[in-house]
TIMI-316175 format. One record per residue: x, y, z of N, C-alpha, C in turn. Coordinates in steps of 0.02 Angstrom, whole numbers, padded with zeros to 5 digits, always signed. Layout:
TIMI-316175
XYZXYZXYZ...
***
This chain:
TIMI-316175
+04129+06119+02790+04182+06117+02841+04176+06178+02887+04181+06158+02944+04172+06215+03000+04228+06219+03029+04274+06277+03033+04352+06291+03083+04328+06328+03122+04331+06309+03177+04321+06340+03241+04407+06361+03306+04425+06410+03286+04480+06445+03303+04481+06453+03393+04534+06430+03415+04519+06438+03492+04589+06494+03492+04578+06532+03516+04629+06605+03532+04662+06611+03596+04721+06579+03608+04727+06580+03695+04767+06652+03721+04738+06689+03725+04760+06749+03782+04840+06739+03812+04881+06785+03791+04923+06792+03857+04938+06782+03911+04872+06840+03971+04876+06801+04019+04845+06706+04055+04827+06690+03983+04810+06621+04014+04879+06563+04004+04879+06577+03952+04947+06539+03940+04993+06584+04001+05030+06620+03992+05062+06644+04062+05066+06598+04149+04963+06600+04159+04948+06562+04211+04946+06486+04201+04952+06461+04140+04954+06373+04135+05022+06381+04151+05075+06410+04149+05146+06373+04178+05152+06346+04229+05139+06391+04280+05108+06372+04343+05060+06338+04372+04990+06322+04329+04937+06286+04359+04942+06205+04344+04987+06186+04289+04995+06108+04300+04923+06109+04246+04918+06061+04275+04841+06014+04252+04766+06034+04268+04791+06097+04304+04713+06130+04279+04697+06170+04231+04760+06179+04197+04752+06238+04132+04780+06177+04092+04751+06115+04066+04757+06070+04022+04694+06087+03984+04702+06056+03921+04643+06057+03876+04635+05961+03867+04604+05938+03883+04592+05850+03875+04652+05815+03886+04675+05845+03940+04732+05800+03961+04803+05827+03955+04804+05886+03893+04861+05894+03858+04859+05997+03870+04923+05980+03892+04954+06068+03895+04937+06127+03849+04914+06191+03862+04915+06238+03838+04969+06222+03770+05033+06231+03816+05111+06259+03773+05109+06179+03721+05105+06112+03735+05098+06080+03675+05029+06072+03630+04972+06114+03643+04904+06109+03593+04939+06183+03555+04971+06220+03557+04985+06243+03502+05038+06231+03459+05088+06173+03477+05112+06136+03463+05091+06095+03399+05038+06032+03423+05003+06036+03390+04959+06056+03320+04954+06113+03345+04914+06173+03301+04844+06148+03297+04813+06097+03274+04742+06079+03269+04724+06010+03279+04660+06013+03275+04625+05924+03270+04566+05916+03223+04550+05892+03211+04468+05888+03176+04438+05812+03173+04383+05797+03147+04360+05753+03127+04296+05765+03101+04294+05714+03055+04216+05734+02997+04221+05802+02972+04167+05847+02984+04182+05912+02939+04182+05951+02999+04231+05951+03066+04248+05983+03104+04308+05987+03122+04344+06071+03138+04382+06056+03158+04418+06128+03210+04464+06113+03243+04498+06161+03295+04553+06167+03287+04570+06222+03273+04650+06268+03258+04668+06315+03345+04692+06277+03370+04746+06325+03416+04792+06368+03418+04795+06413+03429+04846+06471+03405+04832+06535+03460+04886+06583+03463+04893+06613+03497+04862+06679+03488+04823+06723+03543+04778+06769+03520+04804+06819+03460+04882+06817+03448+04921+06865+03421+04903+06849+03344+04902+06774+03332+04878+06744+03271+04816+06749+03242+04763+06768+03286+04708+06744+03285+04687+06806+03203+04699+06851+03193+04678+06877+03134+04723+06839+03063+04773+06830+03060+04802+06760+03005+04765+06728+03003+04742+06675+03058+04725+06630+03050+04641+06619+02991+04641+06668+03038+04535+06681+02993+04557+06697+02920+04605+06737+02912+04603+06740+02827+04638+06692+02801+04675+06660+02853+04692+06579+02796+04639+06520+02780+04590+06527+02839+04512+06476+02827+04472+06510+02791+04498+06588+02793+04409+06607+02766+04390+06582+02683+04423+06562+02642+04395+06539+02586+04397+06456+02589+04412+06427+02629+04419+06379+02645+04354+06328+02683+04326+06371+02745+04277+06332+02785+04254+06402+02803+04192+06358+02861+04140+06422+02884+04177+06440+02951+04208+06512+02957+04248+06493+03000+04207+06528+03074+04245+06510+03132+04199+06546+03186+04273+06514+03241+04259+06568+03282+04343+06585+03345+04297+06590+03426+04350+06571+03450+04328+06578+03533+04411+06602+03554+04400+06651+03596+04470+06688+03623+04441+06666+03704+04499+06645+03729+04513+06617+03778+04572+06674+03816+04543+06693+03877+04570+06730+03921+04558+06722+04008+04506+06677+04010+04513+06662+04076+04479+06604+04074+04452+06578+04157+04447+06472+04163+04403+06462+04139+04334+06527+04134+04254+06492+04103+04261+06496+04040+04310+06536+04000+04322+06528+03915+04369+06461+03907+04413+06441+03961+04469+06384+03926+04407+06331+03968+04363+06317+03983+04315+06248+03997+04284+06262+03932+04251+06326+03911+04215+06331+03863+04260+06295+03779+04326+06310+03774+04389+06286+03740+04379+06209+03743+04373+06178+03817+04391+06102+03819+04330+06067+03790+04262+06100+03792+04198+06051+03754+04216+06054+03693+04245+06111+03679+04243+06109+03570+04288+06037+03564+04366+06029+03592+04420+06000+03590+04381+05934+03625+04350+05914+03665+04317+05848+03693+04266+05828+03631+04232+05858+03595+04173+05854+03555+04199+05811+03509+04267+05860+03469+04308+05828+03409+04329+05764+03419+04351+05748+03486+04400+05674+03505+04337+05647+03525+04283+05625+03525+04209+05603+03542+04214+05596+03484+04193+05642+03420+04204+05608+03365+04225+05552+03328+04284+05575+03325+04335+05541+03332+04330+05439+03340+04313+05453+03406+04308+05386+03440+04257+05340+03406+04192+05378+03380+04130+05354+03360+04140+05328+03292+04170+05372+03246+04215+05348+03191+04241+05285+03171+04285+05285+03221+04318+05202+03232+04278+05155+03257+04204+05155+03272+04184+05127+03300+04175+05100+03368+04185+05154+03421+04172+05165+03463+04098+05186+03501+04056+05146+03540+03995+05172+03542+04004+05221+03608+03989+05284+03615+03964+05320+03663+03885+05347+03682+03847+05315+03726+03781+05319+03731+03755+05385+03740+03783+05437+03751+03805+05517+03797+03880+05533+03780+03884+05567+03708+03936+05603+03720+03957+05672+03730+03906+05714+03762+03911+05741+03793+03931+05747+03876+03949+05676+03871+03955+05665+03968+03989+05608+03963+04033+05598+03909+04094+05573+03924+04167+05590+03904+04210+05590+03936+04251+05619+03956+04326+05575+03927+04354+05606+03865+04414+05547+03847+04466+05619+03841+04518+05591+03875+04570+05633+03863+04605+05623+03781+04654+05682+03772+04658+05671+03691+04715+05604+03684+04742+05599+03748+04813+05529+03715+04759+05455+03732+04713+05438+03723+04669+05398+03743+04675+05368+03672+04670+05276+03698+04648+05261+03624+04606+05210+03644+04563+05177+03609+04521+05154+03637+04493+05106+03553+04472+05032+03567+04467+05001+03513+04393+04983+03484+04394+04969+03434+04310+04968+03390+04261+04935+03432+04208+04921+03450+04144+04894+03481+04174+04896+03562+04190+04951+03573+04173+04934+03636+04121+05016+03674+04091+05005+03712+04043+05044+03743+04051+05081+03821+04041+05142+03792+04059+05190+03858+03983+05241+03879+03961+05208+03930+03915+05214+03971+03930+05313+03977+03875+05354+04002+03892+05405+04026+03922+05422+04090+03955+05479+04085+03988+05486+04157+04066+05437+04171+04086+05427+04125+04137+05387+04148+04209+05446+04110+04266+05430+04131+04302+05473+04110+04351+05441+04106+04402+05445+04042+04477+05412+04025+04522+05463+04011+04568+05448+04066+04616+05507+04071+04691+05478+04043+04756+05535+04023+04823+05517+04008+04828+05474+03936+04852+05417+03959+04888+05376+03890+04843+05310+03900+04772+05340+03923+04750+05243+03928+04707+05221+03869+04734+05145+03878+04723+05100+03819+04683+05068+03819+04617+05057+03804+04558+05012+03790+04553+04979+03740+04525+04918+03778+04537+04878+03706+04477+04862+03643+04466+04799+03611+04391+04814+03584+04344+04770+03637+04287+04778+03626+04247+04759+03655+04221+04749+03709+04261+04812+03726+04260+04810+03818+04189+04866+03832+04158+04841+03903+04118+04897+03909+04150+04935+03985+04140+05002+03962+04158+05030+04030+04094+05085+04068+04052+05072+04119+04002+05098+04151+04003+05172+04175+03976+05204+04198+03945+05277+04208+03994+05268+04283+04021+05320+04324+04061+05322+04372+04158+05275+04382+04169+05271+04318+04219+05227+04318+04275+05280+04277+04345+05284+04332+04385+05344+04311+04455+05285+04272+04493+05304+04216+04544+05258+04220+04582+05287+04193+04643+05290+04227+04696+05352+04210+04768+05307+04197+04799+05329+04141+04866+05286+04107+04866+05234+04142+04815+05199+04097+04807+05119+04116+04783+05080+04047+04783+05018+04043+04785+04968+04010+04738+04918+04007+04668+04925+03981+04623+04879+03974+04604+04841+03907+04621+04765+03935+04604+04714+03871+04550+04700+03856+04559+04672+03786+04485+04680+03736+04429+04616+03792+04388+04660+03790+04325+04610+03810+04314+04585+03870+04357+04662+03899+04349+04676+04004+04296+04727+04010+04263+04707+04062+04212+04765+04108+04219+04805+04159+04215+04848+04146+04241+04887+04196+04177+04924+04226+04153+04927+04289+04098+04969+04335+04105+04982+04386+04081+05061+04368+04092+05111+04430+04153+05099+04444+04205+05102+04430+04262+05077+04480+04338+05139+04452+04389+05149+04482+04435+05175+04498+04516+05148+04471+04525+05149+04417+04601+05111+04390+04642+05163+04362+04700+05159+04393+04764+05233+04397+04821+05180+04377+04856+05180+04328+04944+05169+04323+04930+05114+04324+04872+05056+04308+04874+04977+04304+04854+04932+04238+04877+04886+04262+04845+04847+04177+04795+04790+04199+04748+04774+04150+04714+04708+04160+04669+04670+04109+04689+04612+04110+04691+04570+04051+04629+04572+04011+04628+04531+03966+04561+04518+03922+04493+04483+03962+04468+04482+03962+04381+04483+03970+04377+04446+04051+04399+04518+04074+04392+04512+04150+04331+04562+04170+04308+04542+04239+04267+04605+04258+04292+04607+04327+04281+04702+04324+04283+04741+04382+04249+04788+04410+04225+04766+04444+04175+04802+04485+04105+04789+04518+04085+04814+04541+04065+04884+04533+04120+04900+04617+04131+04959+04605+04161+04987+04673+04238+04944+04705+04281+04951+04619+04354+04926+04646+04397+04970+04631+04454+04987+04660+04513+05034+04669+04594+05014+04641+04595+04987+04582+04676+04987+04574+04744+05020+04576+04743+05021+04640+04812+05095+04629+04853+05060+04596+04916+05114+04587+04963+05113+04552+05006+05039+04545+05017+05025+04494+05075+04965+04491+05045+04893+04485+04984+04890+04497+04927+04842+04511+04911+04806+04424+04919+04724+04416+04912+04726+04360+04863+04634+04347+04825+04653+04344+04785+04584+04339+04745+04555+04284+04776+04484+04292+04786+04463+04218+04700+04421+04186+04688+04393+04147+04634+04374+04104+04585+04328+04141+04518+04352+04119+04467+04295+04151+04467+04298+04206+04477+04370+04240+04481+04385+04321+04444+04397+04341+04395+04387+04406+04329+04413+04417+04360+04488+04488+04370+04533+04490+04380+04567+04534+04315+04617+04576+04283+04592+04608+04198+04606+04639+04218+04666+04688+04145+04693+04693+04139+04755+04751+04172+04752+04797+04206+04819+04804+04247+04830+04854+04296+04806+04879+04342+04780+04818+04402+04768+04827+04447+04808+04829+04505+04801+04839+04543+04864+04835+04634+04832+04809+04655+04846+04779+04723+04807+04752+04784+04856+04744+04836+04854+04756+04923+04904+04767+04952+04844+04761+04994+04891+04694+05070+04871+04685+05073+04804+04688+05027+04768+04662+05024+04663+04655+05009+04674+04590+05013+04592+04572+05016+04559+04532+04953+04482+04528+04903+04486+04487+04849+04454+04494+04866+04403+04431+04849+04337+04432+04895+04289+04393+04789+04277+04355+04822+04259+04288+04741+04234+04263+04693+04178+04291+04614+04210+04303+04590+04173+04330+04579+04172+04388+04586+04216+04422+04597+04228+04487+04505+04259+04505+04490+04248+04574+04424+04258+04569+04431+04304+04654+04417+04355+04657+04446+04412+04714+04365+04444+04717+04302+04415+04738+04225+04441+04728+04218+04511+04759+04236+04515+04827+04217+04544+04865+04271+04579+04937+04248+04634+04947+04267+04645+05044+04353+04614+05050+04423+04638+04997+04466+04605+05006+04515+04673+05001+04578+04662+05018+04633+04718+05013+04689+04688+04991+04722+04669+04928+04769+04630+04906+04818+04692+04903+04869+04701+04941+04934+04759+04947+04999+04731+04950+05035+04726+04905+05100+04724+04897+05105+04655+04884+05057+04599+04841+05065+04537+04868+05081+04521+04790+05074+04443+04767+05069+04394+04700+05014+04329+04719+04974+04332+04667+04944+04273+04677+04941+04240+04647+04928+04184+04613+04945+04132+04586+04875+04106+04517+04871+04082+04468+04825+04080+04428+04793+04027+04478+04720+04045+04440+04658+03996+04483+04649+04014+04576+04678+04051+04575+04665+04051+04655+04586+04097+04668+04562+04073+04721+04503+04114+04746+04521+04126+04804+04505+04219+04819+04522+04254+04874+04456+04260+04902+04426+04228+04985+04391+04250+05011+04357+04315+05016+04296+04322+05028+04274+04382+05056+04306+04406+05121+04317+04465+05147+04364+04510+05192+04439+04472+05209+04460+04470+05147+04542+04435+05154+04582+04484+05148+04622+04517+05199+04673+04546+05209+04749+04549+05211+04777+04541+05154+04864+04562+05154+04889+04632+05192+04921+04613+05247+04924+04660+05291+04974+04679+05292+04984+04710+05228+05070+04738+05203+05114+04787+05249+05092+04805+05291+05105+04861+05330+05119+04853+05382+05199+04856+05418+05196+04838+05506+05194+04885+05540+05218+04956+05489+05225+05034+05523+05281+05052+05529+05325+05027+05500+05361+05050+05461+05390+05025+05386+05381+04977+05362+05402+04943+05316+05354+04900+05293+05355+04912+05243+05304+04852+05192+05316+04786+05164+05288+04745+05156+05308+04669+05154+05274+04650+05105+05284+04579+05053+05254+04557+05013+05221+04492+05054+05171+04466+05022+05131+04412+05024+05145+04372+04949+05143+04308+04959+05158+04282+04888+05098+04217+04897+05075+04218+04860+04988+04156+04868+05027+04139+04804+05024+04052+04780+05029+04013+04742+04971+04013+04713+04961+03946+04655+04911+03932+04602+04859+03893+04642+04810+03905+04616+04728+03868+04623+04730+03858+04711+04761+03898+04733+04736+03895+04847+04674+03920+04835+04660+03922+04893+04587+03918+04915+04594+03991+05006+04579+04051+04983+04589+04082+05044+04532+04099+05072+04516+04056+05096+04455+04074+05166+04428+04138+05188+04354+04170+05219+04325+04237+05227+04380+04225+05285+04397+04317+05311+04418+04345+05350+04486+04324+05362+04531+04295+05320+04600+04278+05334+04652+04331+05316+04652+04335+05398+04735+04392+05368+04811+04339+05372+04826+04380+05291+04909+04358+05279+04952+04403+05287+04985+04376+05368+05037+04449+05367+05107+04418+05361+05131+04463+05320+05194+04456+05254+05261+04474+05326+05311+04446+05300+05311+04403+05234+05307+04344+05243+05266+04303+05201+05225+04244+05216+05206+04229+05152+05225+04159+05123+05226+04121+05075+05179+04069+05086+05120+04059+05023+05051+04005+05038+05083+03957+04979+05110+03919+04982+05108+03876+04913+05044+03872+04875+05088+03834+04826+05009+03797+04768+04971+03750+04798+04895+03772+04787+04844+03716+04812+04858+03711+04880+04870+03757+04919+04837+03766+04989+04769+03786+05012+04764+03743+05065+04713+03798+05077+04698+03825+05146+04668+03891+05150+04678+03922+05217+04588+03943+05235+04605+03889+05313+04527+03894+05354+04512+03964+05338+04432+03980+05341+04405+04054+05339+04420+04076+05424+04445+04128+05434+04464+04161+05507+04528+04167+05517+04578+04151+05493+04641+04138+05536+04689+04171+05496+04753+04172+05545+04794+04245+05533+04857+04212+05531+04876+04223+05473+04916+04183+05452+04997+04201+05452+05020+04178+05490+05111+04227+05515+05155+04184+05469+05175+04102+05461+05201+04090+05442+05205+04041+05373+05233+04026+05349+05219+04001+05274+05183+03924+05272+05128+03923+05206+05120+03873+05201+05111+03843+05148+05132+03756+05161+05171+03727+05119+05129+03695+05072+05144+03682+05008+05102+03664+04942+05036+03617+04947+04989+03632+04921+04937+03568+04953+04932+03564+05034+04928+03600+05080+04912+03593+05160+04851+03656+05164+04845+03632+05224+04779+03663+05268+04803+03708+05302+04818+03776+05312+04845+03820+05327+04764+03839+05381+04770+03855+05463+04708+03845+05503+04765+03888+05583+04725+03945+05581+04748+03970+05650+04709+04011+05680+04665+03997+05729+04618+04035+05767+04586+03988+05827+04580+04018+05857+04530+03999+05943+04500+03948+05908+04487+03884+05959+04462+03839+05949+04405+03845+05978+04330+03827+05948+04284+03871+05993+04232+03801+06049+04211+03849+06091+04174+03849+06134+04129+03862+06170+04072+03804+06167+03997+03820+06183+03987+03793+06265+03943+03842+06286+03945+03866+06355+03868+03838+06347+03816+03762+06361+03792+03757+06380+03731+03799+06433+03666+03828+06397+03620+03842+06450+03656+03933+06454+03718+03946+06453+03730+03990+06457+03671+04065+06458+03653+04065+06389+03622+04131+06384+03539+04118+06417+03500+04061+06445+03438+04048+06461+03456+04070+06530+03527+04050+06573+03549+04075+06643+03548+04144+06631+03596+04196+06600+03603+04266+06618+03524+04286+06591+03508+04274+06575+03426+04296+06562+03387+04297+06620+03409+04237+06660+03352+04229+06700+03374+04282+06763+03449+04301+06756+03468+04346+06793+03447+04392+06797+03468+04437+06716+03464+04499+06722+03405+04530+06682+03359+04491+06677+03297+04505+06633+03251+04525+06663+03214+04562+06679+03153+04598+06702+03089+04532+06695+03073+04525+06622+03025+04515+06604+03021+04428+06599+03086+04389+06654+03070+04333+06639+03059+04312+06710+03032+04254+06719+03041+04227+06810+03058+04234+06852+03095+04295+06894+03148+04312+06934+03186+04236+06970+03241+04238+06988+03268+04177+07007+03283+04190+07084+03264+04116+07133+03268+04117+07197+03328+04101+07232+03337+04130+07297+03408+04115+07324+03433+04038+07323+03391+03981+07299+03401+03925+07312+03449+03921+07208+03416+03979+07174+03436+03946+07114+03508+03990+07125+03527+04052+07162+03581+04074+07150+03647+04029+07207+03635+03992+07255+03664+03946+07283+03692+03902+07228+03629+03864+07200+03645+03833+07159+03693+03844+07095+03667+03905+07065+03714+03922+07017+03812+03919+07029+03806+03958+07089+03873+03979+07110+03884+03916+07149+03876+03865+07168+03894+03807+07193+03918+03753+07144+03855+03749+07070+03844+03692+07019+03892+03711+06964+03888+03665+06911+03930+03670+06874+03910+03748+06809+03855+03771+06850+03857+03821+06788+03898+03895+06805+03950+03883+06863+03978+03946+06890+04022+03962+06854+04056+03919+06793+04124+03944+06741+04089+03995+06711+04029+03961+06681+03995+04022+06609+03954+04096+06661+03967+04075+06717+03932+04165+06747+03997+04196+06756+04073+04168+06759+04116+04202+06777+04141+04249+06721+04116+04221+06647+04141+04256+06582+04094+04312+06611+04035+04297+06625+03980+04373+06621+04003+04430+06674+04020+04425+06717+04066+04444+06772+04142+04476+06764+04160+04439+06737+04240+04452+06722+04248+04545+06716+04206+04580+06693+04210+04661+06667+04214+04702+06735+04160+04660+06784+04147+04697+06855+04194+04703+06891+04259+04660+06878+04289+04633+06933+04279+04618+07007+04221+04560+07003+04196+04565+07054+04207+04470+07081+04220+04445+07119+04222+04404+07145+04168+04336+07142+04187+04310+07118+04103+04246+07145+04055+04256+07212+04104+04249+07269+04073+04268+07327+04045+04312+07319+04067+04372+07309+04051+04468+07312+03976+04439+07264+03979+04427+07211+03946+04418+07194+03867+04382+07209+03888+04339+07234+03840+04282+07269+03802+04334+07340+03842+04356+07372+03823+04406+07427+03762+04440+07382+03813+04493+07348+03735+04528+07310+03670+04503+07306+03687+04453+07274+03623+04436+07249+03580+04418+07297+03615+04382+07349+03582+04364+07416+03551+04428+07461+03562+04474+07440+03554+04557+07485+03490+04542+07447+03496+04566+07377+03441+04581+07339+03383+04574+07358+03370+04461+07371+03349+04429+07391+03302+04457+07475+03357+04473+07509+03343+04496+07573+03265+04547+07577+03311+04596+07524+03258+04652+07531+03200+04635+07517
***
């Protein structure tokens, strides 16, 4: 048995009143780790106590274990403090059956609990009161702070603060759950999503390029790629409410408050102001339009390297029916058809 004695100084405890959470030891306060008093696991272990203690303490281990102390008085001795105290709860974890591939480079705060077979990649870090479940894997760059993950979810690279999310979902790589955000089982949540203060119903499939803020969505629904809940008018925030198994189209903004029933579905493009009703086609955007010959004309205009065009073709142009689609090209100059037609006729001249 090895006791390894951490001695905290006066003035450090003094300066944790004031520093908050940078004078934490794995999550947890100076003033409650001596509280506390110790931790261990296997034939290790750490006694906290105050430098004043620190000679008691050695003659109460010394017939006891092999003992050895670290006195802590300033930030490079209390980091040096937090590897002994990270090492033990790494332990700990592996014990129960927890695999860590690098535990030296991963990072579990001490109120962390975390369940048998599941696997923590290096570089990832679990902060506060969060709950993992079994069999979950969580990847190298993935932070998750008093949050709630069910057994036999994935989590990569990704960012989850103050949220919950169900059993054998995946997230990530490169998603952001702020606070309040809670999404339920068999969820696929893909790169670069980003989710606030909603509610994700099971089954829900959110791949890519989306911003779900302040909304509810409905089980079975699939959220387009760049689908926007545009919770925000600038001053006040609004909910979005999406029903079961809809269908939301790339690039559709839903600006709240705006209700999609069940089994809608909404064209990819369109911006959606007012509610729509169960089973309908929810469709709002420019109806489009092809401009014939269009781009072979401004080419032949303004292109160097193609045919130059004769005063008989710019008569023609500005006479024939192809003078609507030169007026879009025009429109910036503010320049006239005529004015225009002149020019070109000068050009010509020279």
């Amino acid at each position: 048995m090895i006791a390894i004695i951490i001695a905290l100084g006066s003035d450090i405890l003094k300066e944790s009143e004031t520093a908050g959470a940078r004078h934490k030891l794995c999550g947890v306060t100076l003033a409650e780790w001596l509280l506390r008093g110790s931790l261990s696991a296997n034939d290790l272990a750490a006694f906290i106590v105050k430098e004043t203690d620190l000679d008691r303490l050695i003659d109460e281990q010394a017939g006891k274990a092999e003992v050895e102390y670290l006195t802590v008085r300033n930030r490079v001795q209390l980091s040096d403090a937090e590897g002994v105290i990270r090492s033990i709860i790494n332990a700990r974890h592996i014990d129960n059956g927890v695999t860590l591939i690098d535990p030296k480079a991963t990072y579990i705060d001490a109120g962390v609990k975390i369940g048998p077979k599941t696997l923590l990649y290096p570089g990832c870090v679990l902060e506060g009161e969060t709950v993992v479940g079994e069999g979950c894997t969580i990847t190298q760059s993935s932070r998750i702070i008093d949050s709630v993950i069910g057994d036999g979810t994935s989590v990569q690279a990704s960012l989850i603060t103050d949220s919950a999310v169900g059993k054998n979902a995946n997230i990530g790589p490169f998603v952001q759950l702020r606070p309040h955000s809670n999404v339920g089982d068999n969820c696929r949540v893909g790169n670069f999503v980003e989710i606030k203060n909603s509610s994700v119903a099971n089954s829900v499939s959110i791949s890519h390029l989306s911003y779900i803020g302040d909304g509810d969505v409905g089980e079975g629904t699939n959220i387009g790629c760049g689908v926007i809940f545009s919770n925000y008018d600038g001053v006040k925030k609004h909910r979005t409410v999406v029903g079961k198994n809809c269908f939301i189209g790339c690039n559709t903004n839903l600006v709240p408050p705006v209700n999609v029933g069940d089994n809608a579905f909404i064209a990819a493009g369109s911006t959606i102001t007012e509610d729509v009703p169960e089973g309908a086609l929810g469709i709002a955007r420019a109806r489009q339009v092809n401009k014939e010959g269009w781009k072979t004309e401004r080419d032949r205009v303004y292109r160097k390297d193609l045919p130059q065009i004769t005063k008989t073709d710019v008569n023609i142009m500005l006479k024939g029916s192809v003078t609507e689609s030169l007026i879009g090209v025009l429109s910036d100059s503010n320049m006239s058809i005529e004015e225009y037609r002149s020019e070109r006729l000068e050009k010509f001249d020279e």
